[in-house]
N, C-alpha and C positions, 0 to 999 in steps of 0.2 A: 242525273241528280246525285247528290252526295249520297254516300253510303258507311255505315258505319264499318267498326268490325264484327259487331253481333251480324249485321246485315250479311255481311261478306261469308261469313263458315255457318248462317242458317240459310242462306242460299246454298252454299254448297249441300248442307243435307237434305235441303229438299229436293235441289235436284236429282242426287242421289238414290234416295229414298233412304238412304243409312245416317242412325243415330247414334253408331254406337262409338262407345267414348274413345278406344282407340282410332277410330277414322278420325275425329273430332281434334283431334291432336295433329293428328295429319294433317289435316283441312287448314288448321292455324296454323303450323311450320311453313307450308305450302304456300298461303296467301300472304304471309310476309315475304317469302321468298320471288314472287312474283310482284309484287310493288316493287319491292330491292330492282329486278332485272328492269321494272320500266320506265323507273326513275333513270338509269342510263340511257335511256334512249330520247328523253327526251331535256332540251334546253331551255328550260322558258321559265320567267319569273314568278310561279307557281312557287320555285324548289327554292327560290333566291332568300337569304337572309342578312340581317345588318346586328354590328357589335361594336361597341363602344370601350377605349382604351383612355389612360393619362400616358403622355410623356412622364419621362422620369431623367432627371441630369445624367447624358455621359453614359445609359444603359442600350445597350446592344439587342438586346433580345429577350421578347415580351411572351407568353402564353398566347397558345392560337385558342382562338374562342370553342369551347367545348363542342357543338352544332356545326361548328365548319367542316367542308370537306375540303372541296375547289376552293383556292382564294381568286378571287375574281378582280378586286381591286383594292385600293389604298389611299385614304386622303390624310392629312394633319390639317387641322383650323389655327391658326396663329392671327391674331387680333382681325376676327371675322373675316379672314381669307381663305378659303381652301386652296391645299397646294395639293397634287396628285402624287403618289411615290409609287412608283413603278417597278415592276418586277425585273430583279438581277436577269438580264438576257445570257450570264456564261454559265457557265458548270461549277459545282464548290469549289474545285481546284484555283477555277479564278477570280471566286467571293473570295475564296483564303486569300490570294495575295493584293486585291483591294484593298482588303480589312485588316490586312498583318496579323491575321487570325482573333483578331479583336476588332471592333471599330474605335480607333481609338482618337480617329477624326471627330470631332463635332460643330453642329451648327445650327443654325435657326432652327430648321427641321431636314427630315430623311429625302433625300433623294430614288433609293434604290429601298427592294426587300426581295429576302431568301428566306425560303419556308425550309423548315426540317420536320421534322416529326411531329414533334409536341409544341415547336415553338416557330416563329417569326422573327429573323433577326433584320437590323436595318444597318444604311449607312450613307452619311454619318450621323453618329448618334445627337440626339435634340440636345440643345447647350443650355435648356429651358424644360422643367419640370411643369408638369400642368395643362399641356398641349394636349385639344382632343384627339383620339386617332380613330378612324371610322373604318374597320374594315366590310367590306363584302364580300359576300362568299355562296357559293352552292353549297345549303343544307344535308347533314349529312340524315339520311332517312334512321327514323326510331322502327324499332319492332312493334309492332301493336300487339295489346295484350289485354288490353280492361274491355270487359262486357257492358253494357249502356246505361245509364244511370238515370234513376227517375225520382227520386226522392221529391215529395212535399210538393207545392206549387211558384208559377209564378205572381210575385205580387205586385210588382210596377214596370214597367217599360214605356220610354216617353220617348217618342218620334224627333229625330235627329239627337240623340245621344248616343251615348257608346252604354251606360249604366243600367245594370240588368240586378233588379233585387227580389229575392225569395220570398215567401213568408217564415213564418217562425215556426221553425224545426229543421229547415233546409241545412244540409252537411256539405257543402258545397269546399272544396280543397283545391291549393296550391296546383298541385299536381292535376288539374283540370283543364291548366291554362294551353293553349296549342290545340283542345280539342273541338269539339263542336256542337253548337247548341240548336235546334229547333222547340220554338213554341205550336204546338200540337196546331191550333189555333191559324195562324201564321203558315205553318210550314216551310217555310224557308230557313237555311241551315246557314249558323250565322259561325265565323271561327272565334272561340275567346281570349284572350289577350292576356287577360290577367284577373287571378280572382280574391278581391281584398281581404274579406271574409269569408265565413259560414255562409252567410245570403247575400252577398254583394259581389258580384263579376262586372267586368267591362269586357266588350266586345272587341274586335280590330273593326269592324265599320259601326258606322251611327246603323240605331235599329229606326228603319223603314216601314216597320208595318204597323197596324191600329196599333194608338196609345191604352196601354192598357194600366188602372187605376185600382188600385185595392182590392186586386182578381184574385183569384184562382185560379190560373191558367197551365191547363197539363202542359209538359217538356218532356223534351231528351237530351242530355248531355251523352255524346260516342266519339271515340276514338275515329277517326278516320284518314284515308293517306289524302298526301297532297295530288294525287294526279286528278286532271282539272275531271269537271262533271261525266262529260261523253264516256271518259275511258275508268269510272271507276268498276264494271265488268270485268274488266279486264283481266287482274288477275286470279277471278273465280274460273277464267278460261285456261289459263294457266295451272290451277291446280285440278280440276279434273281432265285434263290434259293426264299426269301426273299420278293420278287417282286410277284411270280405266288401267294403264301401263300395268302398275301395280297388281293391277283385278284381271290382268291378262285380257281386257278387250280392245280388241285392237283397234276397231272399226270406229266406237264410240271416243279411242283413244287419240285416232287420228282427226276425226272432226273438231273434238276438242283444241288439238295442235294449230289447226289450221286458222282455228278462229282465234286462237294467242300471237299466230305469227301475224295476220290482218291486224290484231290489234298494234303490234309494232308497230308495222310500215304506216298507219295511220298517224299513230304519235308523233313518227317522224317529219311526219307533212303538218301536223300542228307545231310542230316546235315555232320558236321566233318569234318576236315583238309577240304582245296580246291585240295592240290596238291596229294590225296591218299585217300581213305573209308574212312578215317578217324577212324579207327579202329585199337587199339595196341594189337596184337594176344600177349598170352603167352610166346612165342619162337624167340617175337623183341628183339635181345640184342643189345644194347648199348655201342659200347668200350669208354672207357676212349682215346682219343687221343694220351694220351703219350706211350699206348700201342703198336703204329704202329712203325716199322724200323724204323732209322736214316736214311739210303737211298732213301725209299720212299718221302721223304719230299722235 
């Protein structure tokens, strides 16, 4: 089940049995530090995110979307088409002599892209301003930091919507969007998307549970990481892993270890597709669609 980050370092102090405030610091360095290491290990559309660009006439090189880490792929939309643009397979030395240190070629849209640093460059550049460009990418993971938030109640939620509205008093902030909400009620922990107002959020899925009308219905809004349900433990194993070291026991320290390393080799065997192993054996073929009857269609 999802866990917040209050969830995460008061599990750790109850395990513990220690509440004192420098452990508590600890506890929090700790459990970001451990999401960070297993976010590496695992690949799977959990971490994946999408961003949206304009072409601009004759320009080389665009800002990479702030939340990217991995760029994973690249399309341009040109009169309802998508084209794919593909990453530079040489080294700078021979994006430099492609590009003549500029792209100074342009055309419909990019063919090729070279990531630097802070930015994305393409070539050659679009001969047309206005072009969407979609990049994708593996998210680069936030530090958690906010403790869980209960303000006021909830006052409507309607079955197959995304539109979640407070009652009057709710302080509900921008800075909410990415985290995660359950209705006490409900229980189930939904991610929010976007929060319009004070008392107005939308969800990323339609809400599925009882419609609820001019309620009062207790919530949680918390911070949580993206690694999927099974493995959100995980890095409370990691930090009193971390914790016993520290406390000189070794015995409880190495228990601790062993149940962080399980928790890797686990993740690993989850990575891939969500809807399959994510595993393409030798003997997946693939038809071409136009290979099937006329009839069948």
């Amino acid at each position: 089940m999802q866990k917040t980050y209050q969830d995460l370092y008061e599990d750790c102090q109850n395990q513990t049995v220690d509440s004192d405030a420098t452990s508590l610091t600890f506890f929090k360095t700790k459990l970001n530090e451990g999401i960070s290491k297993a976010y590496t290990m695992l690949d799977s559309e959990y971490f994946y995110g999408t961003s949206t660009d304009l072409t601009e006439e004759d320009i080389n090189s665009y800002p990479l979307p702030s939340i990217a880490g991995k760029m994973v792929s690249m399309k341009v939309e040109v009169s309802d088409v998508d084209y794919p643009v593909v990453e530079f397979p040489g080294d700078e030395n021979a994006w430099i002599l492609l590009t003549g240190g500029v792209s100074s070629t342009s055309s419909g849209y990019p063919q090729y892209f070279f990531i630097k640093r802070n930015t994305i460059e393409i070539y050659p550049t679009s001969s047309t301003a206005g072009y969407t460009i979609t990049y994708r990418f593996k998210r680069n993971t936030k530090a958690l930091s906010v403790a869980n938030f209960t303000t006021e109640s909830i006052k409507t939620a309607v079955v197959g919507s995304t539109a979640i509205v407070g009652n009057t008093g709710t302080t509900w902030t921008a800075s909410m969007a990415g985290r995660f909400i359950k209705i006490t009620s409900d229980g189930i922990w939904y991610e929010i998307a976007s929060v319009t107002d004070a008392t107005n959020l939308v969800l990323a899925r339609n809400w599925s549970g009882t419609a609820i009308t001019a309620g009062t219905e207790e919530y949680i809004i918390g911070e949580g990481s993206l690694l999927p349900f099974d493995f959100q433990e995980a890095p409370v194993n990691y930090t009193l892993w971390k914790y016993y070291l520290l406390k000189e026991k070794s015995t409880l320290a190495k228990d601790y270890k062993l149940q962080w390393l399980e928790d890797l080799e686990n993740l690993k065997r989850y990575g891939g597709n969500d809807t399959t192993s994510g595993v393409l054996t030798e003997n997946v073929i693939i038809r071409d669609p136009n290979d099937y009857p006329r009839d069948l269609e």
